[in-house]
N, C-alpha and C positions, 0 to 999 in steps of 0.2 A: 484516420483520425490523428491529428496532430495533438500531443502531450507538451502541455510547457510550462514555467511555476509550479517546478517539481519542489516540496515545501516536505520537509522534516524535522520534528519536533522529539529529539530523546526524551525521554523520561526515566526514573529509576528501575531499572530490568525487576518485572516480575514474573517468575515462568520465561515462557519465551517472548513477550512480550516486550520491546526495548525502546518503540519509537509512535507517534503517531505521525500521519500524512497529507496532503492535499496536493490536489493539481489543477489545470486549468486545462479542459478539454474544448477543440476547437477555439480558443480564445472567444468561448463565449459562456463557460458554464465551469462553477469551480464546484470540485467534487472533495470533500475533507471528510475528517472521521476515519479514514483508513488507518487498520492497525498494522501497525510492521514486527513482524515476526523474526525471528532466527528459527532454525531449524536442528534437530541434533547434529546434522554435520556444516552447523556455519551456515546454509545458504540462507537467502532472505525467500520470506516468505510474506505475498501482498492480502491481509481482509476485510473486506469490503464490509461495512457498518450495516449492521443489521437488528433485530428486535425480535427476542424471542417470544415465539405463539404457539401454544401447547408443548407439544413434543417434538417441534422443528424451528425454523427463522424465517423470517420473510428481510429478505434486503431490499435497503431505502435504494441502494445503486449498485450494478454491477455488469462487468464485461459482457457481451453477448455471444461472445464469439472466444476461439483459443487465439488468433493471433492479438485480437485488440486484449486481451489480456497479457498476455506477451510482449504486448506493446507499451502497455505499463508498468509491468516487473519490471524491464530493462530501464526505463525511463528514473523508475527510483536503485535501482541497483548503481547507476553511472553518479548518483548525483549522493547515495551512500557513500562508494568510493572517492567522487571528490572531496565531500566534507571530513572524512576520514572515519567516519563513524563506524563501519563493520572493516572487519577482516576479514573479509572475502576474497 
């Protein structure tokens, strides 16, 4: 899976909560709504938009797999670091 229009949008930090996201998976499908996290020790943290139902959430989209998740974290982790937005 190729990631590319890695797009981050800061916001005012509430909780952990400091940034929203989007990308452009396969250059054919733009996946947005993603919340960007900090964690207590600084790392970023990627979640995926979803709608709570009853006593859990059903997500509108998400990784299938641990690498293609992985393959997303790093993708906004590198483009964090360029804009200068965490300190990571």
């Amino acid at each position: 899976m190729e990631i590319s229009e890695v797009q981050i949008f800061p916001i005012r930090q509430t909780a952990s909560l400091v940034a929203f996201g989007s990308f452009l998976a396969n250059n054919f499908l733009r996946i947005s709504g993603l919340g960007i996290h900090t964690t207590k020790d600084g790392k970023l943290r990627i979640v995926f938009p979803a709608k709570r139902v009853g006593n859990g959430y059903v997500y509108y989209c998400q990784p299938l797999n641990k690498e293609v998740s992985e393959k997303i974290e790093l993708a906004f982790f590198e483009k964090a670091k360029e804009i200068g937005l965490f300190d990571l």
